[in-house]
N, C-alpha and C positions, 0 to 999 in steps of 0.2 A: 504494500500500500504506500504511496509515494504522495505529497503535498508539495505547494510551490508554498517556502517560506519567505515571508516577505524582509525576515531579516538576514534573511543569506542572498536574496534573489534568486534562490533555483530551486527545483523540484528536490526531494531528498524523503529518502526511507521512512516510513512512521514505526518510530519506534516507542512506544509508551515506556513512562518512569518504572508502574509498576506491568510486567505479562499480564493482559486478561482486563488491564483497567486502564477507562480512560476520564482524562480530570479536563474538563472543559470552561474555561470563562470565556463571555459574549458581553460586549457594552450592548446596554439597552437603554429605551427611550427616555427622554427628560422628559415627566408625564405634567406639561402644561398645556397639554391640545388633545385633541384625536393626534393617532399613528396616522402617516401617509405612508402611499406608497412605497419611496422611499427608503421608508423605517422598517417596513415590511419585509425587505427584501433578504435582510442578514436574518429575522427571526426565521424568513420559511428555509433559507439557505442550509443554517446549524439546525434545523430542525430534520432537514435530511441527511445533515453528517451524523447527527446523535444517532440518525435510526438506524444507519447504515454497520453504527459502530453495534449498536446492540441483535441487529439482523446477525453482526458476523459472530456474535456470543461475548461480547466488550461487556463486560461490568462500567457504566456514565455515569458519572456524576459531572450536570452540568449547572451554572449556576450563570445566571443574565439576571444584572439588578434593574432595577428601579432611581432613576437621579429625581428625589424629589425635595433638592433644595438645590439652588443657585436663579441666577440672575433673573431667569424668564419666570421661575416658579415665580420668584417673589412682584413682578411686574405685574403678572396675571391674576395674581390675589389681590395687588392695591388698584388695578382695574375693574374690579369685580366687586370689591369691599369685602371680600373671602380671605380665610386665612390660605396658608400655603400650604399646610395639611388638607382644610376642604375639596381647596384644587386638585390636592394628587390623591385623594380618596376618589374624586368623581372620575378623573383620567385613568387611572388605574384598573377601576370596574369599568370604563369603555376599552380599555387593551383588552380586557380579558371577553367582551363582550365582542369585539373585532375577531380576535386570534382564534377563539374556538370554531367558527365560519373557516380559518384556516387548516384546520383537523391538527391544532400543535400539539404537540404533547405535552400532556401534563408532569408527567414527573422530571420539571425543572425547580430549582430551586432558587427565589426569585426573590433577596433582599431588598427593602429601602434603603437608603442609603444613609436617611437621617436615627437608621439603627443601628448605628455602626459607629457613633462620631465618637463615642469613646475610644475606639478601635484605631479610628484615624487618627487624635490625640497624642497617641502613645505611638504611632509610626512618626507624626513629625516631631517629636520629641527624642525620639532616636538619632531621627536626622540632624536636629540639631546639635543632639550630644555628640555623635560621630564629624561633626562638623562640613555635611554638607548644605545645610538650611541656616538661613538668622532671619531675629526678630529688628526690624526696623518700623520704627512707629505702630507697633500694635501689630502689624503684619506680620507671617512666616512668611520666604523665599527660600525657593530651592537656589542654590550656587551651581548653576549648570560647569564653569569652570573648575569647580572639583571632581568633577567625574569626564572622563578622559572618552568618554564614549559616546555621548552627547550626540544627536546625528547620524546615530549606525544603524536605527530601523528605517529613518527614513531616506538615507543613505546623501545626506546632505554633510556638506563640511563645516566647520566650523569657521570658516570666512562667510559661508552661504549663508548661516546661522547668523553671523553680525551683519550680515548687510540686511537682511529681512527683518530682523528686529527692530522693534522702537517704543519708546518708552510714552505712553499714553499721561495725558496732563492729570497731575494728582498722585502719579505713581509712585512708589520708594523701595529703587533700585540700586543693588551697586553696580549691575552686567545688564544692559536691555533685555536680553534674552533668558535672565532669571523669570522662573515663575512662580505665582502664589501656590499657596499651601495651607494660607488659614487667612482670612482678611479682615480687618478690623471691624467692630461691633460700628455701625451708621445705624442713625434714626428711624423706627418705623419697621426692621428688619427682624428676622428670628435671629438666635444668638445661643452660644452655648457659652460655657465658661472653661478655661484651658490654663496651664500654667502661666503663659505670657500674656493674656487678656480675653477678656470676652471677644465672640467672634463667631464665625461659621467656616465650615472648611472650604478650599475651594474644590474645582472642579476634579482632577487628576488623584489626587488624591482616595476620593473613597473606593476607586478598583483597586487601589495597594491595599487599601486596608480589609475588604470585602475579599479580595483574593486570600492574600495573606488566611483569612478567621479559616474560610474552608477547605485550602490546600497547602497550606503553608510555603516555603520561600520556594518554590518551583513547582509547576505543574504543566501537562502537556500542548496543550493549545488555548491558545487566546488569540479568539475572532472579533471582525464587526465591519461595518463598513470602510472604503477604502478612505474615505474620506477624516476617518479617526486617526491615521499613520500619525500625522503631525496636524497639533503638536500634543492630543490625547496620549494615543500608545507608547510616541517616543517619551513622554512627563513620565509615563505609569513606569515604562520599562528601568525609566533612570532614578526615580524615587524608589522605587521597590529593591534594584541591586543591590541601593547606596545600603537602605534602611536594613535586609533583613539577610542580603549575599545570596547566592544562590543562582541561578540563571534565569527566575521568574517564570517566563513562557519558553519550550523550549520551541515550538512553531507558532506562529505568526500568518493567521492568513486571514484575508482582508477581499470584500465580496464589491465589485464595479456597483457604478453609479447607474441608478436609471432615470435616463432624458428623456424629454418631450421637446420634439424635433430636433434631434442631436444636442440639445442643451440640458445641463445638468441642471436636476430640480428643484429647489430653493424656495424656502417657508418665505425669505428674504425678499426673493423677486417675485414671490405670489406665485410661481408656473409647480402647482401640484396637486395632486389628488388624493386627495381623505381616502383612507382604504375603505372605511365603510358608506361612503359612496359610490364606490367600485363595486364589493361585493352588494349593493343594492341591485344591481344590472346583470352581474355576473357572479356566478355559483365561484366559492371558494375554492371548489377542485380545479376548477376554472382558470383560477390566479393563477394556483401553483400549477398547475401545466405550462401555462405562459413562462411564468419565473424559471423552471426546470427546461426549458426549449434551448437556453441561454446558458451558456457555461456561467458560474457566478461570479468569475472576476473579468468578464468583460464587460461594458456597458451595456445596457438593453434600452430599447426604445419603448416606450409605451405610448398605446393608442387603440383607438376602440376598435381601428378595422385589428389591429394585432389579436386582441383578446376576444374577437370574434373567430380569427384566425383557429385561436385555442381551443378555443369550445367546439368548431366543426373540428380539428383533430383528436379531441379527446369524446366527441360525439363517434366516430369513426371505430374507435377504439373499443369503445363501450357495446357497440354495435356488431363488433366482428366476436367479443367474448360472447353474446346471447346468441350467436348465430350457433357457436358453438356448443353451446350450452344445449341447444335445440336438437341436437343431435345425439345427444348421450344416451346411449343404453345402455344396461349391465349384461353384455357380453361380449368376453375379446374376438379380438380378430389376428388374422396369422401376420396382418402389418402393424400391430400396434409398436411391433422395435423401430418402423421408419421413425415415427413421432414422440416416441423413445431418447433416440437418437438428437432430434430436435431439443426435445425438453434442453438434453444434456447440453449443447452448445449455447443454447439460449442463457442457463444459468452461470454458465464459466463466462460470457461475453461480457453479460451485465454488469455481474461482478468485477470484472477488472474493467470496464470502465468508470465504476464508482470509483477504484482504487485506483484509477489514475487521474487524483486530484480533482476527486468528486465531478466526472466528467458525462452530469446527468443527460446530457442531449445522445452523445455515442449512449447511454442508457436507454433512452428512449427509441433509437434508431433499431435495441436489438429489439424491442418490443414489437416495434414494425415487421420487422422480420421474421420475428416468429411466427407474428399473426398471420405471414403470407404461409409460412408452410402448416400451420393448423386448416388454412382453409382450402390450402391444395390437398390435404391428407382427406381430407372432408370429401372435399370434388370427387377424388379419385377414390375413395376405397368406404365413404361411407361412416356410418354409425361407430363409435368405438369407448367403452369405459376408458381408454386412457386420454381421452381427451377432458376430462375431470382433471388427472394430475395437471395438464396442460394450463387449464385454466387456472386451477390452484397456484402453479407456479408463478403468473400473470399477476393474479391477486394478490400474492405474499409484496411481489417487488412494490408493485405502484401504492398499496395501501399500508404496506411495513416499513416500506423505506421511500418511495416517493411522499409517499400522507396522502395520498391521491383515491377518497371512496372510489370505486363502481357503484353503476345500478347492479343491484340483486335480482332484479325482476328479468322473464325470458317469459317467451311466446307461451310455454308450458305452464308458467307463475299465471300468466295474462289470462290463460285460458279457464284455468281452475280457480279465477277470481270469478270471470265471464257465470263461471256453471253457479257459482255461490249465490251470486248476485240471482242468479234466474229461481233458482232453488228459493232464495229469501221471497221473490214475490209471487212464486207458486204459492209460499206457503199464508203471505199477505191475502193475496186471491182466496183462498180456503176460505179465510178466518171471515173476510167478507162475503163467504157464500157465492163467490162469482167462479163458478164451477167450469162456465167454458172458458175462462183466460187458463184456469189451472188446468184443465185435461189438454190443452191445446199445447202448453209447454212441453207438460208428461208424453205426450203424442212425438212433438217435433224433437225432444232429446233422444224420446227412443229410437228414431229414425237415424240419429249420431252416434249410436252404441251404448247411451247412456240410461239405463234403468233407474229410475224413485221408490226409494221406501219410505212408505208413510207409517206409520203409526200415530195414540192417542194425542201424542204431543205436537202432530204435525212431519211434515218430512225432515227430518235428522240425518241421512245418507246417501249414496248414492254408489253405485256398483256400475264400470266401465266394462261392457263387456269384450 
């Protein structure tokens, strides 16, 4: 199983700290809106690496927090006259109202962030004993000059570093490119209390300490959008070293942006889509088919004809399983080793395109291909029990490790819903004394092979002959 790290720049082995387990951190949404699209895109992304890992028999522990304190929380609360807990109680229960339309899985484990601050505390309190952080005017800074690494995830130099940097008016700096780590107690603000002053922490900061509580100084992957490299992941990777040693994340991998008309999205510039306006139009399986089309660390487009796109692909898909479904009898046949055979290649392809840097589109292509030789097996030879395994196999990938339901339903389901339905207003017709609607059904079923038993309570069964 191979990943592109974003802190080496290339593909390389996955190899977990401990055999058998895998220890996952995701940056997740600062809850002062609804998710957009967007935002969406790393939860559905790790939500098929997690499955992929526990498909392969991976013991996950994944943990994606919650930022519900800084800048915006507190803007959106003195906009509203709300506190900044209100706000991220109400955002919170909309992620979770959004995400399950998504089919994510639940067993993640999913801090706030404002539960942690003690945690964060004593990480910049480290820093600062170990002498990479000081307190100037109420504030903590990190000293990016003490740490010699500064720049190596997001593979920028330390001239690149000083020329991008600048020190915004108000700010107290010894290095521009120093960043907060706790910011002085202002008017009107939440606040906690720390040894150097009241305050709140800043941003970077609660993935050290959040990480740190659940996997201690090093754990295997830590995702999120590509957009987080700098200067989020490169703060977190260089606070966490300084504070706790260790190598933090030992992969790095980071999921493209998605544009609307090749431009990247932006709460900022208004060009974005509320996920749950989206899923208002379009089925959740829907999304993630779209999202899954698209390798995750290239850019993807979004747009209605696209996600119309999806839905006749995954209508297609859904279509050619009931087709097959329709054909299942419980008897082999002397070709069931062709489709056999099939199974087998379908499941080894799949697989190692997941594992070649979660490359769900070559995933979805064997899908296609299968579905061609289930329905050449079909064409050609007929009814067969092993095309049960077939479908099962179908179902495991897209629903276990895509997140992708199926319909359940097949012409056979459709048909024996049909007879119920007739059966309930035979048995309506009785009960009203209207004897020729009910002998007329009893009549035209027996003509389809299908026999009514009535008894005192009415027809209860029915026997196909």
């Amino acid at each position: 199983m191979k990943f592109y790290n974003t802190l080496t720049n290339q593909a390389e082995e996955f190899r977990p700290i401990e055999p058998g387990k895998v220890r996952m951190y995701v940056c997740g949404p600062t809850v002062y809106n609804y998710i957009h699209i967007g935002n969406a895109r790393p939860i559905v992304v790790f939500d098929m690496l997690a499955r992929y890992f526990r498909h392969k028999n991976y013991v996950v522990e994944y943990v994606q927090n919650f930022t519900d304190i800084d800048d915006k929380m507190i803007n959106k609360a003195n906009e509203e006259g709300k506190t900044v807990s209100e706000i991220a109680d109400r955002y919170i229960e909309a992620f979770f109202e959004d995400t399950k339309k998504l089919n994510i899985s639940t067993d993640i484990i999913r801090p706030k962030a404002t539960e942690y601050i003690e945690d964060m505390i004593i990480a910049i309190e480290t820093l600062i004993d170990k002498g990479y952080a000081y307190v100037l005017n109420g504030d903590v800074l990190f000293d990016v000059t003490k740490y010699s690494e500064y720049g190596k995830l997001s593979n920028q130099r330390p001239d690149q570093l000083e020329a991008g940097a600048r020190v915004e008016i108000g700010e107290n700096k010894k290095n521009p490119q120093d960043f907060v780590l706790w910011k002085n107690k202002k008017d009107g603000e939440p606040f906690w209390k720390a040894p150097w002053g009241e305050g709140r922490p800043g941003w970077h900061i609660e993935c050290t300490a959040m990480s740190h509580k659940f996997f201690g100084e090093s754990f295997d992957i830590h995702g999120g959008g590509q957009d987080l490299i700098f200067p989020h992941h490169e703060n977190e990777m260089a606070q966490s070293r300084c504070a706790y040693g260790g190598n933090f994340a030992n992969y790095w991998l980071h999921n493209g942006y998605i544009q609307l008309d090749g431009e990247k999205m932006s709460k900022s510039k208004g060009n974005f889509f509320l996920l749950r306006d989206v899923l208002e139009e379009f089925d959740g399986n829907v999304f993630r088919w779209f999202l899954a089309g698209t390798h995750y660390r290239k850019p993807i487009n979004f747009s209605k004809e696209d996600m119309l796109a999806a839905k006749a692909a995954l209508e297609k898909i859904n279509g050619a399983l009931l087709r097959a479904k329709d054909f299942i009898i419980e008897n082999n046949t002397k070709y069931d080793n062709i489709l056999e055979e099939s199974i087998k290649e379908f499941t080894e392809k799949f697989d190692q395109a997941m594992e070649d840097d979660l490359n769900t589109p070559l995933a979805i292509s064997q899908i296609h291909e299968f579905l061609k030789d289930i329905n050449k097996f079909i064409d050609n030879y007929g009814k067969s029990v092993i095309i049960k395994e077939a479908i099962s196999v179908i179902n495991d990938r897209m629903k276990n490790v895509l997140g992708i339901e199926l319909k359940e339903s097949s012409l056979e389901d459709l048909s024996s819903s049909l007879l119920d339905l007739f059966i309930y207003i035979r048995k309506e017709a009785r009960s009203e004394k209207n004897f020729k609607l009910s002998d007329l059904i009893r009549d035209k079923l027996a003509e389809l092979g299908i026999e009514l038993k009535d008894n005192k309570d009415g027809t209860t069964s029915y026997i196909i002959k």
